[in-house]
SEFIZA-3560 file (N, C-alpha, C; in Angstrom, 3 decimals):
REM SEFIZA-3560
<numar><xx>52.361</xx><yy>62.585</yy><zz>116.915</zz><atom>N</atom></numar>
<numar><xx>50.947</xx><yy>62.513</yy><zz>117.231</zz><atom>CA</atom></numar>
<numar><xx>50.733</xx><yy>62.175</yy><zz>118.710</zz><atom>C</atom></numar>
<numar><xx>51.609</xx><yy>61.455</yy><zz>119.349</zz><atom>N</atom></numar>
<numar><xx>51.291</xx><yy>60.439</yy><zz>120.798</zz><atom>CA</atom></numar>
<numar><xx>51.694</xx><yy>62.174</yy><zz>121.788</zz><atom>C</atom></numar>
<numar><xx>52.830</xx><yy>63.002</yy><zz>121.130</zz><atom>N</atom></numar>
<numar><xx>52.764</xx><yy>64.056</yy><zz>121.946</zz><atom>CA</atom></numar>
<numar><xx>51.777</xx><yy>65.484</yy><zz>121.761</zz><atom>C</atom></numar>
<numar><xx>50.838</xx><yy>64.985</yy><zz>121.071</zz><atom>N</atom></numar>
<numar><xx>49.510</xx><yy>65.841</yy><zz>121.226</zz><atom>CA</atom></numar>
<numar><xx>48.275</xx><yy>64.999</yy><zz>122.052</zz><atom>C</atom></numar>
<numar><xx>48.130</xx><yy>63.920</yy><zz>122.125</zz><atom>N</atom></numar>
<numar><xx>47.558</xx><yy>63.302</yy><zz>122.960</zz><atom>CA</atom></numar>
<numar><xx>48.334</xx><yy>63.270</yy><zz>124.388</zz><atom>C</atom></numar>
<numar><xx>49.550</xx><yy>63.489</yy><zz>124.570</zz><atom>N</atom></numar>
<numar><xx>50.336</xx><yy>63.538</yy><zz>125.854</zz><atom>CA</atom></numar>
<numar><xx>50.038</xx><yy>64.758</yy><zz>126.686</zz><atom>C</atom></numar>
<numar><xx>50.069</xx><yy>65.748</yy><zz>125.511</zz><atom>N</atom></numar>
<numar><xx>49.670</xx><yy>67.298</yy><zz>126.158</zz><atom>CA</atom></numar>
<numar><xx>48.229</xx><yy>67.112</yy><zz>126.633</zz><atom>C</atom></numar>
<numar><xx>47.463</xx><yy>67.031</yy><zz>125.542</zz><atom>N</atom></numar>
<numar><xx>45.996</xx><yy>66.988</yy><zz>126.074</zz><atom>CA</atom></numar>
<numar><xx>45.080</xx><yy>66.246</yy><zz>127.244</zz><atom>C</atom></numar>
<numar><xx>46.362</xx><yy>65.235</yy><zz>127.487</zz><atom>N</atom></numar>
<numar><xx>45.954</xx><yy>64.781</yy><zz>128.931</zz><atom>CA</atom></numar>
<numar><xx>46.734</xx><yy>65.144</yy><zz>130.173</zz><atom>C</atom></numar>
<numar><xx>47.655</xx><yy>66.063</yy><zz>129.826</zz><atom>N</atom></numar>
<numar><xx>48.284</xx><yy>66.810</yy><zz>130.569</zz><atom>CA</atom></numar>
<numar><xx>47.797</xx><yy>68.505</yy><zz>131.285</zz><atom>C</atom></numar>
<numar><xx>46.786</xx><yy>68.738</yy><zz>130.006</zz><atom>N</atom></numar>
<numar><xx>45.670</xx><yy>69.619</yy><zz>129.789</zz><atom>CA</atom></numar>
<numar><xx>44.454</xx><yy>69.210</yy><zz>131.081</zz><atom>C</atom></numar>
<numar><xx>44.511</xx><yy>67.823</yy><zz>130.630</zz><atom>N</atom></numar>
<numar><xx>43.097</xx><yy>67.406</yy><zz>131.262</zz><atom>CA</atom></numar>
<numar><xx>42.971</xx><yy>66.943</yy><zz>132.905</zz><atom>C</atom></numar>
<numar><xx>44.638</xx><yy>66.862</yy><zz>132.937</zz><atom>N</atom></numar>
<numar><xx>45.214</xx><yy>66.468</yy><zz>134.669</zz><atom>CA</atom></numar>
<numar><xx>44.791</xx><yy>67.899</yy><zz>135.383</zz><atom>C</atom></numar>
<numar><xx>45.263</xx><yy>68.783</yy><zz>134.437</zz><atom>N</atom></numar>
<numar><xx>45.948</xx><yy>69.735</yy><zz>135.638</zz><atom>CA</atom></numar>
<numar><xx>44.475</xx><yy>70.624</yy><zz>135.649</zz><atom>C</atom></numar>
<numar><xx>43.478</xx><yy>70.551</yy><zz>134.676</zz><atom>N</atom></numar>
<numar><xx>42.355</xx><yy>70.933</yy><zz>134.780</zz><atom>CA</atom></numar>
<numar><xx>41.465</xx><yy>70.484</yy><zz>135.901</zz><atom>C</atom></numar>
<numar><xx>41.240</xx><yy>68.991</yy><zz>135.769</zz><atom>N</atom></numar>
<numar><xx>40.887</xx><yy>68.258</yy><zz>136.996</zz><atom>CA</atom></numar>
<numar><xx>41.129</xx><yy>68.421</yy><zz>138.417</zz><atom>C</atom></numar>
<numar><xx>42.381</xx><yy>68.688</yy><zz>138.398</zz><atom>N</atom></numar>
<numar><xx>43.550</xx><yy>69.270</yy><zz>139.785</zz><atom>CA</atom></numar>
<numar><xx>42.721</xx><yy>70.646</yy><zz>140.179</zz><atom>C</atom></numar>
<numar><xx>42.591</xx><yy>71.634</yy><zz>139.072</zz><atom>N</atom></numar>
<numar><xx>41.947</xx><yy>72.758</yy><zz>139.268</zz><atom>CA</atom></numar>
<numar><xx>40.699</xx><yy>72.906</yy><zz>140.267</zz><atom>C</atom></numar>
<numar><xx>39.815</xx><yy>72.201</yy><zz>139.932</zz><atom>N</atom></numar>
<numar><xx>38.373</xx><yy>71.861</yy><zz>140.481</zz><atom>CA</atom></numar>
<numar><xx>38.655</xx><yy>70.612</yy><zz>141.190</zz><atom>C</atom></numar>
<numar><xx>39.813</xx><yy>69.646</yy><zz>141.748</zz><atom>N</atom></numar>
<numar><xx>39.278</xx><yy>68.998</yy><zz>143.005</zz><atom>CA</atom></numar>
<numar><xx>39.953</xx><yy>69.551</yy><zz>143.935</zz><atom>C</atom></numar>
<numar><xx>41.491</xx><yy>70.271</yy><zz>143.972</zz><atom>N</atom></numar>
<numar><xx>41.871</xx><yy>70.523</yy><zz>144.705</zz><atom>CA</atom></numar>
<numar><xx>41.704</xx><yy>71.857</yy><zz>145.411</zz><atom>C</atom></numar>
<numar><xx>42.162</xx><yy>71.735</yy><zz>147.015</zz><atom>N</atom></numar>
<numar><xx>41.176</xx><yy>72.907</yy><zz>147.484</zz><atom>CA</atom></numar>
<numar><xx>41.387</xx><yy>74.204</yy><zz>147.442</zz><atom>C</atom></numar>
<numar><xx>42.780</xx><yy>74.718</yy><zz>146.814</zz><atom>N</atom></numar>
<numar><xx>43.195</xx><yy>76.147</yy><zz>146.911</zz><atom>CA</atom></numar>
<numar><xx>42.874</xx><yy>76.906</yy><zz>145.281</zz><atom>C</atom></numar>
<numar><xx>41.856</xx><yy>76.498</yy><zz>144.372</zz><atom>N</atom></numar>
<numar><xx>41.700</xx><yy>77.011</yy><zz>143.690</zz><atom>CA</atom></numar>
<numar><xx>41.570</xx><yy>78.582</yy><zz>143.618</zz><atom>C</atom></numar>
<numar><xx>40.995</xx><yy>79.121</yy><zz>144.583</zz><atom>N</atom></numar>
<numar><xx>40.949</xx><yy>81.011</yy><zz>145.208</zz><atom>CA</atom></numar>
<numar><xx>42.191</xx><yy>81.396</yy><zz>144.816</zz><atom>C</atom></numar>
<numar><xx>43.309</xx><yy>80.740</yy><zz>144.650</zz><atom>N</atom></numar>
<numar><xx>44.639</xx><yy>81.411</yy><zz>144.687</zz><atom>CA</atom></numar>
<numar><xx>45.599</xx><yy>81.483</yy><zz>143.610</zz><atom>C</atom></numar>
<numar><xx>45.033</xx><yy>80.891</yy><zz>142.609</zz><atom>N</atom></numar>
<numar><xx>45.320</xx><yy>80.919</yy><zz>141.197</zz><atom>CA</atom></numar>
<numar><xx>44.575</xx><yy>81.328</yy><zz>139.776</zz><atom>C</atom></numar>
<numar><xx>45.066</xx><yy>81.217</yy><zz>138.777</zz><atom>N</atom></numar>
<numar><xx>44.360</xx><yy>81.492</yy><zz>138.003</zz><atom>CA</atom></numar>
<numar><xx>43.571</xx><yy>80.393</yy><zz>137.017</zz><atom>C</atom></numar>
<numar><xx>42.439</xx><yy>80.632</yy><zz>136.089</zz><atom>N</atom></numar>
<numar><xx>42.196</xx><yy>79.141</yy><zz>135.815</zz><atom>CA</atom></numar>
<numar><xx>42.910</xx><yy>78.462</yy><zz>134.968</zz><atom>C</atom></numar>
<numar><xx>43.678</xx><yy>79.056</yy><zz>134.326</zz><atom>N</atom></numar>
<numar><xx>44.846</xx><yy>78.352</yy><zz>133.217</zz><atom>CA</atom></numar>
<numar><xx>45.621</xx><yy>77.986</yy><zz>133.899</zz><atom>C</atom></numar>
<numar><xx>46.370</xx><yy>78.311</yy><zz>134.653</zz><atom>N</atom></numar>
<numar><xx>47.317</xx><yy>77.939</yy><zz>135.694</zz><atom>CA</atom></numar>
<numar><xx>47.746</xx><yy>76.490</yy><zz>135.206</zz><atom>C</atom></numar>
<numar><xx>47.080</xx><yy>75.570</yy><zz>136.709</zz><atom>N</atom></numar>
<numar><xx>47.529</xx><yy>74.606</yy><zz>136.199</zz><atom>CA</atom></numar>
<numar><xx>47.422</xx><yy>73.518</yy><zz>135.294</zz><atom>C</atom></numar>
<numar><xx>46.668</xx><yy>73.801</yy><zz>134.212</zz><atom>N</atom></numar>
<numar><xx>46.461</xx><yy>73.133</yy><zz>132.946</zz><atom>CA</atom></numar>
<numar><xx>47.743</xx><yy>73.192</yy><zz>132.569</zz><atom>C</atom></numar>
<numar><xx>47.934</xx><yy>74.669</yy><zz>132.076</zz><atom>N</atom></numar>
<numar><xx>49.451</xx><yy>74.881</yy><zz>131.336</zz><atom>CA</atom></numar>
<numar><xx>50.191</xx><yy>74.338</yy><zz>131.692</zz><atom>C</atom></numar>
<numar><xx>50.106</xx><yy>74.106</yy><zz>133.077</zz><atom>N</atom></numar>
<numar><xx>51.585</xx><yy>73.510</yy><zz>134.321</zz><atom>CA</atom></numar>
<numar><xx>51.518</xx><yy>71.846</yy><zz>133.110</zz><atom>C</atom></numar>
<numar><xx>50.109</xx><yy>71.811</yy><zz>133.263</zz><atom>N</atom></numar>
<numar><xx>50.115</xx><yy>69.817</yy><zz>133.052</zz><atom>CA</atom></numar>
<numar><xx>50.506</xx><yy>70.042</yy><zz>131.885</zz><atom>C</atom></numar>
<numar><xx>50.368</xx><yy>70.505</yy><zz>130.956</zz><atom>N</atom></numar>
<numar><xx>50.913</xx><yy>70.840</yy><zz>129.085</zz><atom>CA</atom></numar>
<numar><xx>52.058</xx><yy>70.766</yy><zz>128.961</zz><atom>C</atom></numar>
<numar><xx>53.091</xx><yy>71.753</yy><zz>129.959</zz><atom>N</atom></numar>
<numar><xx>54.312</xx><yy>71.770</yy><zz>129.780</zz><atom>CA</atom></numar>
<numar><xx>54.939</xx><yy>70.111</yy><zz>130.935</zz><atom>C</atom></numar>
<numar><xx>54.198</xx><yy>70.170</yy><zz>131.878</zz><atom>N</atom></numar>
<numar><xx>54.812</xx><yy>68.735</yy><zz>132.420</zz><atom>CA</atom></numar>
<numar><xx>54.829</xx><yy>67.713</yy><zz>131.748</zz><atom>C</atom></numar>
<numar><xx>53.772</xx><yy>67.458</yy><zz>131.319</zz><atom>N</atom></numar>
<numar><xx>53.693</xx><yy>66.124</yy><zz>130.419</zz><atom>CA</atom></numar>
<numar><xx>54.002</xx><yy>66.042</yy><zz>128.921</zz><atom>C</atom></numar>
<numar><xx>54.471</xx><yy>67.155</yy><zz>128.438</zz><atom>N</atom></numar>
<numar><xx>55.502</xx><yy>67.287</yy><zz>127.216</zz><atom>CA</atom></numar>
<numar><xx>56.751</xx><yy>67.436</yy><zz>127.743</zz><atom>C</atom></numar>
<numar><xx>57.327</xx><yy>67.747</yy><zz>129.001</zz><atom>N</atom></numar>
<numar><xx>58.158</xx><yy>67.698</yy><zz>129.212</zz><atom>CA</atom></numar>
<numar><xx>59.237</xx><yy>66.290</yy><zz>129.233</zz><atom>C</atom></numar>
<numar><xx>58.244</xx><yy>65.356</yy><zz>130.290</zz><atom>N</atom></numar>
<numar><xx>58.521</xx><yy>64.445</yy><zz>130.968</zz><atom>CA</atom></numar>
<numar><xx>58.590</xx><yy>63.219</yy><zz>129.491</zz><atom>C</atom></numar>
<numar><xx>57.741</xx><yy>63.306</yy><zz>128.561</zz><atom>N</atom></numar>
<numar><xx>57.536</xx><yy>62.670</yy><zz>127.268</zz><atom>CA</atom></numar>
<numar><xx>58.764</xx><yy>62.899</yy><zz>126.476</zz><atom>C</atom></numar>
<numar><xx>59.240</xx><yy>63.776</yy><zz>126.596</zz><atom>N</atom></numar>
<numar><xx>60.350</xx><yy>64.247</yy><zz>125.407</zz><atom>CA</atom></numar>
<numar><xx>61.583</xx><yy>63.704</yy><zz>125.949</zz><atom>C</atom></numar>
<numar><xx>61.619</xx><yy>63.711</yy><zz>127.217</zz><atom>N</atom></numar>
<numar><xx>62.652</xx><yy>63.681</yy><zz>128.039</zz><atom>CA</atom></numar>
<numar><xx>62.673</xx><yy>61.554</yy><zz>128.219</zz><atom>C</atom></numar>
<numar><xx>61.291</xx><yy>61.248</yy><zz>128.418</zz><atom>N</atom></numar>
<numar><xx>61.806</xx><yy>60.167</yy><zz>128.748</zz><atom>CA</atom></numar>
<numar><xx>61.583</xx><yy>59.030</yy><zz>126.910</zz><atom>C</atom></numar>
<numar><xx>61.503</xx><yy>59.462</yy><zz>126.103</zz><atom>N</atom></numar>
<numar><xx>61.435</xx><yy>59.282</yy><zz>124.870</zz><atom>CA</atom></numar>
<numar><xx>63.636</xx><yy>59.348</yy><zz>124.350</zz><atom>C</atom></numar>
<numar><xx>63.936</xx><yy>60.475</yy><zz>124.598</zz><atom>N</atom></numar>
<numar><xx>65.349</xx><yy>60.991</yy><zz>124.219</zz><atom>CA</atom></numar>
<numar><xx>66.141</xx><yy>59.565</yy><zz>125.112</zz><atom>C</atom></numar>
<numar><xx>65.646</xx><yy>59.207</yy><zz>126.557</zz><atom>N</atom></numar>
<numar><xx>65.897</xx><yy>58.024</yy><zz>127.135</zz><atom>CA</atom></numar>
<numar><xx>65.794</xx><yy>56.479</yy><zz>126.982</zz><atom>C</atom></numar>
<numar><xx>65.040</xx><yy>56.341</yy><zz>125.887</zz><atom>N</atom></numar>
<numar><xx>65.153</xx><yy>55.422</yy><zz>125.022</zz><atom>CA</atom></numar>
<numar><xx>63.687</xx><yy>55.085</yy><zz>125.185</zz><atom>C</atom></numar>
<numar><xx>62.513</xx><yy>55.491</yy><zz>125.700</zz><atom>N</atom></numar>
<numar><xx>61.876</xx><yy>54.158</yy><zz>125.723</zz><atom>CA</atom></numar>
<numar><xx>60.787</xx><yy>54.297</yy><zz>124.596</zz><atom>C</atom></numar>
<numar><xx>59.904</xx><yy>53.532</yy><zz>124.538</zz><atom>N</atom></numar>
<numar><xx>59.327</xx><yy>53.369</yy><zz>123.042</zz><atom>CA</atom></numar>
<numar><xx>57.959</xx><yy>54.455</yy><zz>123.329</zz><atom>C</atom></numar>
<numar><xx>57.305</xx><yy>54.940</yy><zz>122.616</zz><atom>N</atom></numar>
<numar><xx>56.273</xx><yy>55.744</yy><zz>122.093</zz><atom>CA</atom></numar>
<numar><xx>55.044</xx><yy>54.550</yy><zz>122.541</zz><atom>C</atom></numar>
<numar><xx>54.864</xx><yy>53.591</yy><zz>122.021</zz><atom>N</atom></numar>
<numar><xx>53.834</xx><yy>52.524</yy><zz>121.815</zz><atom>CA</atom></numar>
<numar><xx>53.975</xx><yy>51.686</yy><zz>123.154</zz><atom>C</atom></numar>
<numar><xx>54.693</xx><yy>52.025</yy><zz>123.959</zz><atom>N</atom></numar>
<numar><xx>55.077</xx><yy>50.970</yy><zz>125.507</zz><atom>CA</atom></numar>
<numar><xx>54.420</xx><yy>51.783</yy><zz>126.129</zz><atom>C</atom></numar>
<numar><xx>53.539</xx><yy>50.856</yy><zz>127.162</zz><atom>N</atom></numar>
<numar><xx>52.704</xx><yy>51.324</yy><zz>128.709</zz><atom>CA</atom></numar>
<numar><xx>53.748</xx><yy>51.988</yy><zz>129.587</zz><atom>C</atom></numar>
<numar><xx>55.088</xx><yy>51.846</yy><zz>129.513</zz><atom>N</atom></numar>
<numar><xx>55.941</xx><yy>52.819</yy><zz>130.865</zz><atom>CA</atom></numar>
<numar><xx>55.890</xx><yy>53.852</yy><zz>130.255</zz><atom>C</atom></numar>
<numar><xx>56.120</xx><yy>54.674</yy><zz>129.457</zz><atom>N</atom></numar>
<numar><xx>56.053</xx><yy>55.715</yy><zz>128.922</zz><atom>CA</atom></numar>
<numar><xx>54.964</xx><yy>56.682</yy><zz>129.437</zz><atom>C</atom></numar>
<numar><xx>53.736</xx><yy>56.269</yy><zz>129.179</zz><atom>N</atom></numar>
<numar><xx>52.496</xx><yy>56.731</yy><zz>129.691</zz><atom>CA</atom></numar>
<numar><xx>52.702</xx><yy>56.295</yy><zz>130.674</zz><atom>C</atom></numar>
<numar><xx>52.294</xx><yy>55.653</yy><zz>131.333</zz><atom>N</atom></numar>
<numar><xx>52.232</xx><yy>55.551</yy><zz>132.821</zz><atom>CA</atom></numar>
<numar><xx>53.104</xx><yy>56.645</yy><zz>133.740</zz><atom>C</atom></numar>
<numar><xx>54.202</xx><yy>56.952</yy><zz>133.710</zz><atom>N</atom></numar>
<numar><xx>54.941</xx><yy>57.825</yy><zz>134.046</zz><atom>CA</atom></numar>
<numar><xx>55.025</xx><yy>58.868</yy><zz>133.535</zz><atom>C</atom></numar>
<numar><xx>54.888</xx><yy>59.274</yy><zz>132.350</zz><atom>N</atom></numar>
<numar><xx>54.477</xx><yy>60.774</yy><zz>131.679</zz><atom>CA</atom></numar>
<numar><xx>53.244</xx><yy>61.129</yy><zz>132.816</zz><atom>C</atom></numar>
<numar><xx>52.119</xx><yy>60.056</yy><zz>132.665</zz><atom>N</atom></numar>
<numar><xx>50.956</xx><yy>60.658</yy><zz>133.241</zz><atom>CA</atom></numar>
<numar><xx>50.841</xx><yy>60.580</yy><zz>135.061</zz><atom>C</atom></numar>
<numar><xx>51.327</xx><yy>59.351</yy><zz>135.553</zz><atom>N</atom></numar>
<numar><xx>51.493</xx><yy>59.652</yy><zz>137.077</zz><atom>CA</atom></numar>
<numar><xx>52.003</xx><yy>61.206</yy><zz>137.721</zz><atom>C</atom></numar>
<numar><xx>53.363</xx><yy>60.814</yy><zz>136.492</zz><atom>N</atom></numar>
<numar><xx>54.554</xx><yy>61.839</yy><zz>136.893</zz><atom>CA</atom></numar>
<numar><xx>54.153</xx><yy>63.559</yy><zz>136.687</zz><atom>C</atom></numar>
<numar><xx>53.347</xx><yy>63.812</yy><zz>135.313</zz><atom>N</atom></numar>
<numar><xx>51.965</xx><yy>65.381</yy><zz>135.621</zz><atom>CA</atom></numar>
<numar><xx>51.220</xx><yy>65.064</yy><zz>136.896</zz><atom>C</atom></numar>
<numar><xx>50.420</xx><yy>64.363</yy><zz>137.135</zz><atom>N</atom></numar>
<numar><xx>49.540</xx><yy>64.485</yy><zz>138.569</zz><atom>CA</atom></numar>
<numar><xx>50.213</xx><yy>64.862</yy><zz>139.557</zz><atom>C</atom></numar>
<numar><xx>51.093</xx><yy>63.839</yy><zz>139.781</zz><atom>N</atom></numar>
<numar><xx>52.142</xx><yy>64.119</yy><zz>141.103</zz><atom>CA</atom></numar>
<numar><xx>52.648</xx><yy>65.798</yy><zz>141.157</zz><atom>C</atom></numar>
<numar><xx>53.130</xx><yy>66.038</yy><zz>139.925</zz><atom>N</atom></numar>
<numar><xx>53.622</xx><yy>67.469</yy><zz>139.714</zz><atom>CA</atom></numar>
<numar><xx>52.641</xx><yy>68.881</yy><zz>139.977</zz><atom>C</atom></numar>
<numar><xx>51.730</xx><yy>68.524</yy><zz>139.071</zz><atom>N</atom></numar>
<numar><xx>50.407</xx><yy>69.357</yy><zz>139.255</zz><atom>CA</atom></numar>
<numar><xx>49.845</xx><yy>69.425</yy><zz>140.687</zz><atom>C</atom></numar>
<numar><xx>49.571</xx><yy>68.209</yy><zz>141.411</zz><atom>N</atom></numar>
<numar><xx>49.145</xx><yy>68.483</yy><zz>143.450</zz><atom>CA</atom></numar>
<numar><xx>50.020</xx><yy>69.461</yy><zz>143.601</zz><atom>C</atom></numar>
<numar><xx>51.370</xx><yy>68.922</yy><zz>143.609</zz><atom>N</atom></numar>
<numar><xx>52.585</xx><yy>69.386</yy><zz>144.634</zz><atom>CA</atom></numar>
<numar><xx>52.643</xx><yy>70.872</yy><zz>144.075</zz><atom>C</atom></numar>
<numar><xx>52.386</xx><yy>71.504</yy><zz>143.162</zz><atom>N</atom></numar>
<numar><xx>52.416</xx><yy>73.054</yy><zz>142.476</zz><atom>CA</atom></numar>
<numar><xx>51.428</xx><yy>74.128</yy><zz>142.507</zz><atom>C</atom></numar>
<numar><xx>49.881</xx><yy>73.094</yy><zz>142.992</zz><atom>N</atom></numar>
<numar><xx>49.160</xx><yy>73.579</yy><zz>143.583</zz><atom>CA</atom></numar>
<numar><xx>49.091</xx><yy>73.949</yy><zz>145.256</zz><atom>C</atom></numar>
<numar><xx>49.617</xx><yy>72.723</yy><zz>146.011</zz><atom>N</atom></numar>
<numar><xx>49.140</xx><yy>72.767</yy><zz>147.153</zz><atom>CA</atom></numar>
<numar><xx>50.577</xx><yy>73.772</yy><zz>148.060</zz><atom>C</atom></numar>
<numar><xx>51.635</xx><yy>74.224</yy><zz>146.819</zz><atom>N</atom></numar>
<numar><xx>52.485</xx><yy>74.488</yy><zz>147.623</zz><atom>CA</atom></numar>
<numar><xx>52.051</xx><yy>76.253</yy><zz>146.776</zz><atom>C</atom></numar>
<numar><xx>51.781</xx><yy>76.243</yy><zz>145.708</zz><atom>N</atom></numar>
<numar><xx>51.116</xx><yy>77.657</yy><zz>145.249</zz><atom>CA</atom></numar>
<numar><xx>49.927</xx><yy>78.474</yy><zz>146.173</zz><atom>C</atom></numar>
<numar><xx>49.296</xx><yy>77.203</yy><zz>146.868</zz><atom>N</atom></numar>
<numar><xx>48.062</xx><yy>77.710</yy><zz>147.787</zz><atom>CA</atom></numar>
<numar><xx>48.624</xx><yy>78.290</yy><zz>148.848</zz><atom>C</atom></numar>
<numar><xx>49.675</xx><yy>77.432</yy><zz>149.213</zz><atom>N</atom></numar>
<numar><xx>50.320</xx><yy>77.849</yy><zz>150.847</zz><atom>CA</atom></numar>
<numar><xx>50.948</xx><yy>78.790</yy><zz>150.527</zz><atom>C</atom></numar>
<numar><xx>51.860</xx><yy>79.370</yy><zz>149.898</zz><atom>N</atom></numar>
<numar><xx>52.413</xx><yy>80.528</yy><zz>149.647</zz><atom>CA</atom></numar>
<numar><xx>51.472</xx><yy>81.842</yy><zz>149.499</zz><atom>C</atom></numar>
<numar><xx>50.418</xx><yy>81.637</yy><zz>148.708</zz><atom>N</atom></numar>
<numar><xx>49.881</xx><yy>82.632</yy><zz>148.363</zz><atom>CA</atom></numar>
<numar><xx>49.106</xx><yy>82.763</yy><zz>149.413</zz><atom>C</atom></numar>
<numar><xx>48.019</xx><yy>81.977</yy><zz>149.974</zz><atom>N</atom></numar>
<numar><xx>47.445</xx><yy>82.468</yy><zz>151.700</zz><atom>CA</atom></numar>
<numar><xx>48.129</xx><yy>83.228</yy><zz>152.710</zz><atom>C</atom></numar>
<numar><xx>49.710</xx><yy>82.600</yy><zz>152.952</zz><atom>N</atom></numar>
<numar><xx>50.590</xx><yy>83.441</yy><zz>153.672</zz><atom>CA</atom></numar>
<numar><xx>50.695</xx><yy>84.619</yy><zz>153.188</zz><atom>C</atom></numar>
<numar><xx>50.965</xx><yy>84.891</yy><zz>151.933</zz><atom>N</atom></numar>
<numar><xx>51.471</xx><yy>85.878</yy><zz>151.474</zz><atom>CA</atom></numar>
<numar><xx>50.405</xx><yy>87.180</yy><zz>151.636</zz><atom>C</atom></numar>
<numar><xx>48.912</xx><yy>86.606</yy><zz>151.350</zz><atom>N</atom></numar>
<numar><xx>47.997</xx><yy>87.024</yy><zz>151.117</zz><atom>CA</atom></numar>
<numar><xx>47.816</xx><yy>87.900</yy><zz>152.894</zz><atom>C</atom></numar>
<numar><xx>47.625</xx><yy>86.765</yy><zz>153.843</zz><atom>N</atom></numar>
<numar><xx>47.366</xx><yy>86.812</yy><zz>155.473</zz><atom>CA</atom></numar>
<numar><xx>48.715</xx><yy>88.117</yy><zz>155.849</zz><atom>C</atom></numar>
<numar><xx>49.834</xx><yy>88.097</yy><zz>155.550</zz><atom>N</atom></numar>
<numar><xx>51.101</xx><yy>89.063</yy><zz>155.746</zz><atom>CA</atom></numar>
<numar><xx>50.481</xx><yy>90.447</yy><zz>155.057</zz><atom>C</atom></numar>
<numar><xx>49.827</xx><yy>90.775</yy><zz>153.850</zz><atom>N</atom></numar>
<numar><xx>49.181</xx><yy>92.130</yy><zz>153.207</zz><atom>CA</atom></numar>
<numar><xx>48.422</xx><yy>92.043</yy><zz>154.228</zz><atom>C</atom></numar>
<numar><xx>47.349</xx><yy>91.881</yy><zz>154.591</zz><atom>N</atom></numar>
<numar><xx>45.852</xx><yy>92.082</yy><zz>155.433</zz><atom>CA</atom></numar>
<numar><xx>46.349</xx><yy>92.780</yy><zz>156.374</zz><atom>C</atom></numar>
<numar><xx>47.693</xx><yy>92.089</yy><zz>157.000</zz><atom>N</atom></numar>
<numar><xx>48.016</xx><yy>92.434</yy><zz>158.654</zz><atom>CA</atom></numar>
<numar><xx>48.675</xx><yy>93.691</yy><zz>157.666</zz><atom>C</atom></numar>
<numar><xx>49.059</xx><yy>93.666</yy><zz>157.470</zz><atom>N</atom></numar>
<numar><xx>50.332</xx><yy>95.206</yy><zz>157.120</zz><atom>CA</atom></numar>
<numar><xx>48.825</xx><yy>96.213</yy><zz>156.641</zz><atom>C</atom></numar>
<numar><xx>48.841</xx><yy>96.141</yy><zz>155.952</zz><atom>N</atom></numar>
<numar><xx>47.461</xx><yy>96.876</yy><zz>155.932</zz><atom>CA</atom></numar>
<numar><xx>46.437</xx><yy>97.423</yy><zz>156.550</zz><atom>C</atom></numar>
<numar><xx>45.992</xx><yy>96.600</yy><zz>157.256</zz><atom>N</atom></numar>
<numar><xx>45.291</xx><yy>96.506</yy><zz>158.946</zz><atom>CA</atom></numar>
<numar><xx>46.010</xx><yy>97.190</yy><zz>159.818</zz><atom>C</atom></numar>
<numar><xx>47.119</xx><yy>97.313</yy><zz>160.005</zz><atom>N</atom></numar>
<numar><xx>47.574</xx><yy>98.296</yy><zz>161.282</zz><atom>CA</atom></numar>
<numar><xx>48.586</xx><yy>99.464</yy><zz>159.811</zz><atom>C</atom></numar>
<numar><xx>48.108</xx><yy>99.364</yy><zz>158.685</zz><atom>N</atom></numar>
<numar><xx>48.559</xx><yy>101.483</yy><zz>158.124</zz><atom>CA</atom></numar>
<numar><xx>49.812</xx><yy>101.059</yy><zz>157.624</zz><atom>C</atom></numar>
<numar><xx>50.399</xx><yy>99.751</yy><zz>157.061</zz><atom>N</atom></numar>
<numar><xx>51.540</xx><yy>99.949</yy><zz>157.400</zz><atom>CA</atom></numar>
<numar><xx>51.833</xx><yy>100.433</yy><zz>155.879</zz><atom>C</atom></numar>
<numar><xx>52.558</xx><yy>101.205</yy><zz>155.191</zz><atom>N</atom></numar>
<numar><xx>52.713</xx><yy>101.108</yy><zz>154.140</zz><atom>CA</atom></numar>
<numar><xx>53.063</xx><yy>99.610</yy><zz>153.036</zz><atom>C</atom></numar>
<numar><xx>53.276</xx><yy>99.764</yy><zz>151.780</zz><atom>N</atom></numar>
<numar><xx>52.523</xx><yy>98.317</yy><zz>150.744</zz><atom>CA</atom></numar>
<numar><xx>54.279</xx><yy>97.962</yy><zz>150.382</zz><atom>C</atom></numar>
<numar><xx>54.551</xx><yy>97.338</yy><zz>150.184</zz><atom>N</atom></numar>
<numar><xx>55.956</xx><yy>96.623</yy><zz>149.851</zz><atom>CA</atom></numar>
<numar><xx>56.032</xx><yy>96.888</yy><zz>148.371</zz><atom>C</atom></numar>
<numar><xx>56.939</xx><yy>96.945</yy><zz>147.940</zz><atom>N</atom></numar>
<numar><xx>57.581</xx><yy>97.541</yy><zz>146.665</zz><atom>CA</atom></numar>
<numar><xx>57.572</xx><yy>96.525</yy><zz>146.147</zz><atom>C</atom></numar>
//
């Protein structure tokens, strides 16, 4: 049960992330929800198999720091990639150049 409430605020991180952070233009809107779903079931399963208890505050606390932290850093490095990537088509394009395979 604690890892359906783990997801759903993992749901609710990366949703949040969506709408404050600033490169939203460059993704899609599921994006990083899913990211937070699979992070914070990840990080739960993983640090659960590590012994620590279900019903203990470290658990959460670090399931949930540890999605936020994940979710910025996947956005803000998804934004920068994709602007570049985006700014590199315009120019190739802009001077005829043929489209990359």
């Amino acid at each position: 049960m604690e890892l359906l409430f783990v997801t759903l605020a993992g749901a609710i991180l990366g949703l949040g992330a969506r709408y404050l952070l600033p490169n939203r233009h460059t993704h899609g809107a599921v994006l990083l929800p899913a990211i937070g779903v699979v992070v914070s079931a990840a990080l739960w399963v993983g640090l659960t198999w590590a012994g620590l208890k279900w019903n203990g505050g470290w658990i959460w606390t670090i399931t949930l720091i540890g999605t936020a932290a994940i979710v910025v850093i996947v956005d803000l490095v998804i934004g920068r990639v994709r602007t570049h990537a985006d700014a590199v088509l315009l120019a190739n394009l802009s001077k005829g150049a043929p489209l990359p395979h």
